[in-house]
C-alpha positions in Angstrom: 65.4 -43.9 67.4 62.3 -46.1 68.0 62.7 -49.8 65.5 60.0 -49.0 63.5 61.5 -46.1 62.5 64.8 -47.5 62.0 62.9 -49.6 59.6 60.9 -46.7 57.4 64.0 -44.6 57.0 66.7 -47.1 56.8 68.8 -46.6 53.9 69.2 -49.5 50.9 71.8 -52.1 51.6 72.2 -56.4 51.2 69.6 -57.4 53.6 66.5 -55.2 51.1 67.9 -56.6 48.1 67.7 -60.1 49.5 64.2 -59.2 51.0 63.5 -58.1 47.3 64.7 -61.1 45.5 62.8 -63.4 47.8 59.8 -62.0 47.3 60.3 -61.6 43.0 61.0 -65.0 43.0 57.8 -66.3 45.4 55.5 -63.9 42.7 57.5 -66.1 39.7 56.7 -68.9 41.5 53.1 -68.3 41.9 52.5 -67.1 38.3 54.7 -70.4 37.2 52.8 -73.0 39.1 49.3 -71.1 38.7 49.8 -71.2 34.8 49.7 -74.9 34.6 46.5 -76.1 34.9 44.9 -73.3 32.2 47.9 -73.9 30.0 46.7 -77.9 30.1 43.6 -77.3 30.1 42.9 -78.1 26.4 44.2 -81.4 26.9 41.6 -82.0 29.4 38.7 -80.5 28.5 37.5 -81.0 31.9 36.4 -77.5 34.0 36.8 -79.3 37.4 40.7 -79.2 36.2 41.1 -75.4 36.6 38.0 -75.4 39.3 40.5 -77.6 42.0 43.2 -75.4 41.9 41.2 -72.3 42.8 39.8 -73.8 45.9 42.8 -74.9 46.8 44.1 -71.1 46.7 40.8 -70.5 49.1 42.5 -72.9 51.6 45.3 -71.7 51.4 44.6 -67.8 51.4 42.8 -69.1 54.9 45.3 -71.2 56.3 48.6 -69.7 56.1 48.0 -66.3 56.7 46.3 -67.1 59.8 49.2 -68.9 61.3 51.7 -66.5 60.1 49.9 -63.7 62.4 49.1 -65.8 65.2 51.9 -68.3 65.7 55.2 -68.2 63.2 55.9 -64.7 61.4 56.5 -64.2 58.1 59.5 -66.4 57.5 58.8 -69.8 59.3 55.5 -69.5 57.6 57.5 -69.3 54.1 59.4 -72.2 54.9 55.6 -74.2 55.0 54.8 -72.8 51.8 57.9 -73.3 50.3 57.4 -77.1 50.8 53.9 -77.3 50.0 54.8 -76.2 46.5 58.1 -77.7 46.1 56.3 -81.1 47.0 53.8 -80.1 44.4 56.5 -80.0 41.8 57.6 -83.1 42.1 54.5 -84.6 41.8 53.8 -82.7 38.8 57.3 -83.5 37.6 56.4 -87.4 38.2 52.9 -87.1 35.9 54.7 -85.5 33.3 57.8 -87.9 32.9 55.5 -91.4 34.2 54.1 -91.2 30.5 57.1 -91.9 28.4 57.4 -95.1 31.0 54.0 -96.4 31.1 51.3 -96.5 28.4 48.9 -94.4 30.6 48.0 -91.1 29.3 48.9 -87.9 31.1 45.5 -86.3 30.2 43.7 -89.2 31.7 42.9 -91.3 35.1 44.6 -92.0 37.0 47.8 -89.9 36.0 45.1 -87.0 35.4 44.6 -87.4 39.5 48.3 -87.2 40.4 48.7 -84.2 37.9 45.9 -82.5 39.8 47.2 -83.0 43.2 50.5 -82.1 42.3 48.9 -78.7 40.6 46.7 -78.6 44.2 49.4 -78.6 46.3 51.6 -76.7 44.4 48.4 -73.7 44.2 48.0 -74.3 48.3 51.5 -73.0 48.6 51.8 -70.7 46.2 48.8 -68.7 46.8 49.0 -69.4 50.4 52.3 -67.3 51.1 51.0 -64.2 48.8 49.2 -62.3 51.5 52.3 -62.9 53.6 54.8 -61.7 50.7 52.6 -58.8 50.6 52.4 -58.2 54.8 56.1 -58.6 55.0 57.4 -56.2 52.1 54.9 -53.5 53.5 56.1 -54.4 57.6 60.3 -54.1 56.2 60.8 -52.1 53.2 61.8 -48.4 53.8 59.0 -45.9 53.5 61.1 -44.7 50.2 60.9 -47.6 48.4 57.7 -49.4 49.8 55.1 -48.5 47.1 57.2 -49.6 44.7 58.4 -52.6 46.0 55.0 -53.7 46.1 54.7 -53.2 43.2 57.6 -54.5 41.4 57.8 -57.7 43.3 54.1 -58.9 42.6 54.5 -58.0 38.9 56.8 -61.3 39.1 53.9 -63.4 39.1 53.0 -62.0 35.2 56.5 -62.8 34.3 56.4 -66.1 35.9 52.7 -67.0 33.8 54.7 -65.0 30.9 57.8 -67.6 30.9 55.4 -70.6 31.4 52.8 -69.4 28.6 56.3 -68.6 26.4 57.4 -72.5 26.8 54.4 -73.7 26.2 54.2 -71.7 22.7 57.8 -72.9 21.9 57.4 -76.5 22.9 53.6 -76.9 21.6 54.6 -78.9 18.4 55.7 -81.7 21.2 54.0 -83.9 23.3 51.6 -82.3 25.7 54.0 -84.6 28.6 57.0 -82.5 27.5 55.3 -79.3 27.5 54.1 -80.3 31.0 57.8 -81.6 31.7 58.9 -78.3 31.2 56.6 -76.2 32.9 57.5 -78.4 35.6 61.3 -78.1 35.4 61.5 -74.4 35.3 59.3 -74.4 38.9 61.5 -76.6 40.2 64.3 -74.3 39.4 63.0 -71.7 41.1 61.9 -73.5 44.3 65.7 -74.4 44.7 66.8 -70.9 44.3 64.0 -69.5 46.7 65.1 -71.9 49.4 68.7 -70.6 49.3 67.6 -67.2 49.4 64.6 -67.2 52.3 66.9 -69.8 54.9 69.1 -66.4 55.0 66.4 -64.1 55.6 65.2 -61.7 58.6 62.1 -61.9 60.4 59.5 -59.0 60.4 60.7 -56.1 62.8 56.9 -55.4 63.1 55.4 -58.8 63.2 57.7 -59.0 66.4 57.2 -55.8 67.8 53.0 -56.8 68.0 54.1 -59.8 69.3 56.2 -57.7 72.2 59.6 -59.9 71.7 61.5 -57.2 72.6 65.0 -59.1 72.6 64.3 -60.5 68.8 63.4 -57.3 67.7 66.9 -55.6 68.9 68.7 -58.6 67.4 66.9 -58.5 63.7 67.2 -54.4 63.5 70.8 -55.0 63.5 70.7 -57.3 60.1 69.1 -54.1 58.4 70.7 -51.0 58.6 73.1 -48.8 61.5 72.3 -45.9 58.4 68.8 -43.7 58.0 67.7 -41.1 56.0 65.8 -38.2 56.4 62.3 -38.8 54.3 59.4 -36.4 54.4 56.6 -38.3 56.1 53.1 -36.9 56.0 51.5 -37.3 59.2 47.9 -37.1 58.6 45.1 -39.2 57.2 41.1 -39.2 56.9 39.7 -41.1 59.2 38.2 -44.2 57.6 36.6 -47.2 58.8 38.2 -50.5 59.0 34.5 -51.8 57.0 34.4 -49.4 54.5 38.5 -49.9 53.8 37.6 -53.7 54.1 34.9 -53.4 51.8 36.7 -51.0 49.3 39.4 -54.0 48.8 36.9 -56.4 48.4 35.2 -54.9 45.4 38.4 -54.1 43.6 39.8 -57.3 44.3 36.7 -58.7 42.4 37.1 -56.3 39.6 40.4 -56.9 39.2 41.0 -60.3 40.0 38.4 -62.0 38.0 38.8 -59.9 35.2 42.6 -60.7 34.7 42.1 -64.1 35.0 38.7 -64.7 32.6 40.4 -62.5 29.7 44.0 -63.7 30.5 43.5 -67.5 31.0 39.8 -68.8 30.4 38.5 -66.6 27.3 40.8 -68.6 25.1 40.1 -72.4 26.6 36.4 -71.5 26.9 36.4 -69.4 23.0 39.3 -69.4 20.9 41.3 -72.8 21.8 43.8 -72.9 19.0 44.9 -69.3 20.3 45.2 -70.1 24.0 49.0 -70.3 24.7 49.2 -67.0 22.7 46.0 -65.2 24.5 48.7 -66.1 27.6 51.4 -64.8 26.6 50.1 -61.7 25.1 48.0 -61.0 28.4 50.7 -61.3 30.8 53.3 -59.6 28.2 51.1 -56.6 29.0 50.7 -57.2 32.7 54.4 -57.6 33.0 55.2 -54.3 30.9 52.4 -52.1 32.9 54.2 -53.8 36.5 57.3 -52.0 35.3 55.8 -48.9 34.4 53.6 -48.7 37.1 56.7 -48.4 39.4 57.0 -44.6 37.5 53.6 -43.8 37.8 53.2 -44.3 41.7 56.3 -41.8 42.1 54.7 -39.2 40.3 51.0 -39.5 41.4 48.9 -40.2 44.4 47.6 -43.8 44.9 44.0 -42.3 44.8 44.6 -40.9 41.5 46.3 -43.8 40.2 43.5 -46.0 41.4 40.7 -44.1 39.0 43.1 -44.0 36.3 43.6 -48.0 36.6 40.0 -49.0 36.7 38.2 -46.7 34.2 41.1 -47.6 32.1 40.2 -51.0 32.3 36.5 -50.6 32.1 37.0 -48.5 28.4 39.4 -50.8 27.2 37.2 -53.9 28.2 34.0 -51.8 26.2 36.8 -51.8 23.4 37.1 -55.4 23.1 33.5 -56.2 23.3 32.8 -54.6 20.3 35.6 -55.9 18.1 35.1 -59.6 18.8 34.0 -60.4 15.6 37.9 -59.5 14.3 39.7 -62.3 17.0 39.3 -64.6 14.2 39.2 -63.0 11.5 42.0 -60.5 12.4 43.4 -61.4 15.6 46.0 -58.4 15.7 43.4 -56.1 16.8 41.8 -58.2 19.6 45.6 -58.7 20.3 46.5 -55.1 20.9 43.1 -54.6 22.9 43.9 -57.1 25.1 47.3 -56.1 25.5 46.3 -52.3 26.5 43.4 -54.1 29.0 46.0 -56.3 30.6 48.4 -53.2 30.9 45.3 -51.4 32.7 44.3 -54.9 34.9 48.2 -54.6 36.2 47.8 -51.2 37.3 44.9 -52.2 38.9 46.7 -55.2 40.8 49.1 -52.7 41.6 46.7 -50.6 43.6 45.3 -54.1 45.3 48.9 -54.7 46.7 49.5 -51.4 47.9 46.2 -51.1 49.2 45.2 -54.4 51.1 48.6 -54.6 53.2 48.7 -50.8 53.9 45.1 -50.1 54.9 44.6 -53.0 57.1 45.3 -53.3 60.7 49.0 -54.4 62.4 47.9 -57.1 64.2 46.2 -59.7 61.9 47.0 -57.8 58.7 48.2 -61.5 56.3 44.7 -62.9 57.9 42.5 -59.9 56.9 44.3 -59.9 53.2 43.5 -63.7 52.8 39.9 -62.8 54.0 39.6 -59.6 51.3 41.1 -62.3 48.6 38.4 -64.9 49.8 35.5 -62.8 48.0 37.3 -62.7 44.3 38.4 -66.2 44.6 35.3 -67.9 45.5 33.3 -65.6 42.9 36.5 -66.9 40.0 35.2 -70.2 41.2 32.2 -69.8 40.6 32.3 -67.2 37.3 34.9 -69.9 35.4 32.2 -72.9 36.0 29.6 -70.4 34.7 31.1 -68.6 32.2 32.0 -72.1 30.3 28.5 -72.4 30.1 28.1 -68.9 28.3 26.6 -69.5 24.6 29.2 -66.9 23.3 32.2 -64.7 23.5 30.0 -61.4 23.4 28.0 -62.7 26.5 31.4 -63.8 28.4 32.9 -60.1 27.7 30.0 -58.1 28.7 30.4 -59.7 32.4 33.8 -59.0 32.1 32.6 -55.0 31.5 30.3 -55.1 34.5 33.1 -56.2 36.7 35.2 -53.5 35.8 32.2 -51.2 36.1 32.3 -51.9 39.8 35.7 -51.5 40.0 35.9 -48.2 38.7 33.2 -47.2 41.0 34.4 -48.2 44.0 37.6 -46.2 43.0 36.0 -42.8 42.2 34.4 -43.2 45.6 37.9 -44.0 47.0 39.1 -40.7 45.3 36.9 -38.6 46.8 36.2 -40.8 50.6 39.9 -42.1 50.5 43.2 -41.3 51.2 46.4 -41.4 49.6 49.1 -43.6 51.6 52.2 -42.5 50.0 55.3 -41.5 53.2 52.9 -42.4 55.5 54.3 -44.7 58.3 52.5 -47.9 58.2 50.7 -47.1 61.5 48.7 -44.6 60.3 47.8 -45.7 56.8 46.3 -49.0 58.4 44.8 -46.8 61.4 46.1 -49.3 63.8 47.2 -48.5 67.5 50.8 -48.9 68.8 51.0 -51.8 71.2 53.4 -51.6 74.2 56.8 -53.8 74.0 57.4 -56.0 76.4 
């Protein structure tokens, strides 16, 4: 039996569980250390504090996938990350305890500049392995369980953003140092797990195969799996350019992307300040639900039907919440429970994103070509959270929000009817890409 295929049909065992748990805790990790800077936010004021970290997630969605398809595979290139962010902690660690020490204030100059490199680097690394997580659980999990693998372990990320939002609820009655402090403490937890767990992991079967190492590839197949199962593959796809794929995952991943973020993170510092850590919570309480269901839903449907239901859902709940804004402070429950059924829909919708964009793009620089389809979305959230904190009202700031899902749920009906669906197909032929010849 060729490796690849060893790989799509092998059964379950140790070495997917650990693959699993390394990339549920990267996800935590990114929605953990990504949290921070909106969560401080009101203690700034200051929109150049959440506009640093997002082009340092540009860098690094550049940077670190490139090297991981051209020089070191998945797992070196995790061990980069791994210390970009884990030095990130510490510095943000630092900033948060230096205020109990000093008299300087954690919210100002110059501590304000180590907090924001620490958050920097900590983003660099965090966002900067997420198109590899996502290229390495599509290259090694078994064609039975890859869809939802992809989607389970990026629904981490919600519960990460959901645990940091939660401690920052419990602990806002304290010092805006502690809540910081303990932000910081949890990430630090989890960087020492995620070490333990990636030093004992494989490389990628199919990253090596590309690069024709013939001799590694024997010697990783063997930490796998000697056992396969039969699975019914399907065989055939519609032929569909690597542009129009390219350009399909681009205009979701703007949808989706900077609609999670403005109604999950930003509508509450920009609107509604005195309900931010809540707005958090409740938003990624939804995501993190929907990431869970979602995992039922992809058994049961096709992906191209699961996209349209994701996107128009999110576009008529959006149009729901722009015309009850006048309740958020009046009756906040309702606005609540609207945002809760958006954030439910905005999950499904990054679920289709992380099937999609490692499935439908090509072998060879497939982590590269992921960073370059998340380039678009977070250059545009750059640019739509310095504009949007200029908007003159909520109404104007949620009606954006609409358009963007608008376009998502276009480019998905088109997708339903242009597309295919990528369910027990061989990764090969859902990205359209050409066998190379081992060495």
């Amino acid at each position: 039996m060729e490796p690849l295929e060893i790989v799509d049909k092998a059964r379950w065992n140790n070495v997917h569980t650990l693959l699993f748990t390394s990339l549920g805790l990267g996800f935590f990790m990114w929605g953990t250390i990504s949290s921070i800077a909106p969560l401080y936010y009101p203690s700034v004021n200051n929109v150049y504090f959440i506009v640093a970290p997002i082009i340092a997630t540009i860098v690094g969605d550049l940077i670190f996938p490139l090297l991981s398809d051209r020089l070191y595979g998945r797992k070196r290139t995790f061990l980069m990350t791994m210390s970009m962010y884990g030095a990130g902690t510490i510095i943000i660690v630092a900033s948060s305890i230096l205020p109990s020490l000093t008299s300087l204030s954690p919210s100002k100059p110059p501590l304000l500049y180590l907090l924001t490199l620490g958050i920097v680097l900590g983003v660099l690394g965090v966002e900067g392995e997420v198109p590899v997580m996502l290229s390495y659980a599509a290259e090694m999990m078994p064609l039975k369980y890859r869809e939802k693998i992809l989607i389970l372990a990026p629904n981490f990320d919600n519960v990460g953003a959901m645990v940091a939002s939660g401690l920052a609820l419990l602990s806002s009655a304290l010092s805006s140092s502690v809540q910081l402090l303990a932000l910081s403490l949890v990430a630090v937890i989890g960087v020492a797990f995620l070490i333990v767990v990636r030093m004992k992991l494989p490389e990628s079967v199919r990253w090596l195969y590309i690069k024709g190492n013939k001799e590694a590839v024997s010697s990783e197949i063997k930490k796998i799996s000697p056992k396969v199962e039969d699975i019914k593959e399907r065989s055939e796809v519609r032929r569909v350019s690597l542009t129009s794929r390219f350009l399909f995952l681009v205009v979701i991943g703007v949808s989706q992307y900077l609609t999670y973020g403005l109604m999950a993170f930003y509508i509450g510092d920009f609107y509604f300040p005195s309900q931010e850590n809540m707005i958090v919570f409740i938003a990624n309480l939804g995501a993190s639900v929907a990431g869970f269901l979602a995992t039922l839903i992809i058994d049961r449907e096709r992906t191209s039907s699961f996209s349209l239901f994701s996107f128009t859902g999110g576009f008529l709940t959006i149009v729901a919440i722009l015309f009850s804004l006048n309740t958020v402070r009046v009756s906040p429950a309702l606005f609540y429970s609207l945002l809760f059924a958006n954030m439910v829909f905005s999950e499904f919708g990054w679920a289709v994103r992380t099937i999609y964009e490692p499935l439908l793009l090509p072998n060879s620089n497939r982590a590269f070509l992921i960073g370059m389809v998340r380039l678009f979305p977070i250059t545009l959230s750059s640019l739509s959270v310095y504009y949007s904190s200029y908007l003159s009202s909520p109404f104007s700031y949620v009606l954006y929000n609409t358009v963007l899902w608008a376009l998502g749920a276009g480019a998905t009906i088109w997708w339903y009817l242009k597309g295919y669906d990528v369910k027990r197909v061989s990764l090969e032929l859902t990205s359209q890409s050409k066998l190379p010849v081992t060495k």
